[in-house]
N, C-alpha and C positions, 0 to 999 in steps of 0.2 A: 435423584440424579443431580450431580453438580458438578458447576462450569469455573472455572479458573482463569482469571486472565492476568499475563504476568509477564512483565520485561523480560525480551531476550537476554539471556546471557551467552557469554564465551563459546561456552561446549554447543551450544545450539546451532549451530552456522551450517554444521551441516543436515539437520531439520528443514532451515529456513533455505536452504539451495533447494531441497528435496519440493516444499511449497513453491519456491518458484518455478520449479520444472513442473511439478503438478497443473499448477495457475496457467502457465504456456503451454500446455497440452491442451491444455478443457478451451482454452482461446485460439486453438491451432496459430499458436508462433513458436511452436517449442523450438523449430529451424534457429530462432533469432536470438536464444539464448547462450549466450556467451560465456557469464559470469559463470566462474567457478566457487566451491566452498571457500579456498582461499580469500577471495575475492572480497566475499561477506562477511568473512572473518577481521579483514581487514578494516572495511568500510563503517562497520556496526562495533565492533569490538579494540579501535585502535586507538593511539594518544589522543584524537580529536574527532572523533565520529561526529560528524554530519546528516547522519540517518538513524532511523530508529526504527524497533519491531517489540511488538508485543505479540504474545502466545495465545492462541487458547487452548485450552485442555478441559476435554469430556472427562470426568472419574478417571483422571490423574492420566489420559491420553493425549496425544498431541493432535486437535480438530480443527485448526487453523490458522491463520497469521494478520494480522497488518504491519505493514513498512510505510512508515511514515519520514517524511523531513518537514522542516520549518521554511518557509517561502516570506515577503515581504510585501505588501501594497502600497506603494507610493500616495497613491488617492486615498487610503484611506490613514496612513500613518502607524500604520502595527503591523505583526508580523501573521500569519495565521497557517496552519497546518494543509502540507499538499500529500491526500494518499494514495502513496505511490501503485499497491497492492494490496488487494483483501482478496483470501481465500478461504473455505471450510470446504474438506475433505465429503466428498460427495457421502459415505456413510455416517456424516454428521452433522448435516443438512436437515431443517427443517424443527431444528431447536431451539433458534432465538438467538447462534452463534454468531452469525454477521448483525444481527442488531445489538448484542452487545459490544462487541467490539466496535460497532460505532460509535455507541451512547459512549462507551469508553473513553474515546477518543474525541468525543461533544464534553463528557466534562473536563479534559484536558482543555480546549480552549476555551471555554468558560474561567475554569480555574486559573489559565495564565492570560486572561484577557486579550487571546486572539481577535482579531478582525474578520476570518472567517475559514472555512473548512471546504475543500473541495478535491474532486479528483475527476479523472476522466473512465468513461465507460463506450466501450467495442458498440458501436450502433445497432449490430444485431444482437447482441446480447440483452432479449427483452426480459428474460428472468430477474439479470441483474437491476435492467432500466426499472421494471416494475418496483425491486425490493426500494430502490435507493425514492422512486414515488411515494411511498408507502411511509417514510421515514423523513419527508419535506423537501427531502433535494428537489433543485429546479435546472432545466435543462440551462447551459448558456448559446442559444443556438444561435447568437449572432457573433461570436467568437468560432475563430477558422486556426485549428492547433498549426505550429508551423517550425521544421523540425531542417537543423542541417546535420547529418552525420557522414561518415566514412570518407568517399575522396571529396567530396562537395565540402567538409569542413575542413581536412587538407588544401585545398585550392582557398577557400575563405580568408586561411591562418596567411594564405601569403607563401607557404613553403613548396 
């Protein structure tokens, strides 16, 4: 059996829509999902992409994703990786596919000297709380996520 993990390309955008409508389902928000393939096409694939995804593939399948960007620490003076989505397709679960596309992603900021790696995880989602203990993550439970969107950042802008 072997695992492949490999930069998005171009043609994949509509894959990587298909993950995230996957990922919003098994998280019941699939309601809140907006983006279209365009979207990701754009965002991952255009003159100055801002975001990033890597692939995994079971014996040349497609079994999951991370989306990644680059975030900054003022405290600590470097930039370090925020991620945004990790997925593996429920029939490809249970293979070591979300721990390596971790480790993937641990030696990416080893390798460019990030400051540190982090993402947020659904509180009842103990499967995932368990996997990401399992692998050193620490919870930061004196940090309160704090989000303006829709007409609340309309009203913010001023407009």
């Amino acid at each position: 059996m072997s695992l492949a993990i490999r930069p998005a390309r171009p043609g994949d955008a509509g894959l990587i829509h298909a993950f995230v409508r996957e990922l919003a389902e098994y998280e019941k928000l699939l309601h809140e999902v907006e983006a279209g393939e365009a979207d990701i096409a754009r965002d991952l694939f255009g003159p100055s992409p801002r975001v990033f995804c890597d692939i995994a593939e079971w014996e040349g399948e497609p079994a999951g994703f991370a989306l990644w960007f680059y975030n900054y620490s003022t405290f600590r003076g470097r930039h370090g990786l925020y991620l945004e989505d990790l997925f593996v397709r429920p029939a490809f679960r249970g293979r070591g596919i979300a721990t390596a596309l971790m480790r993937h992603l641990a030696k990416r900021c080893v390798a460019e000297r990030l400051g540190r790696f982090e993402w947020w995880v659904l509180n009842w989602n103990e499967p995932a709380i368990t996997f990401y203990r399992s692998i050193g993550a620490v919870p930061m439970d004196e940090w309160t996520v704090q989000r303006v969107s829709g007409e609340a950042l309309v009203r913010l802008a001023g407009e």
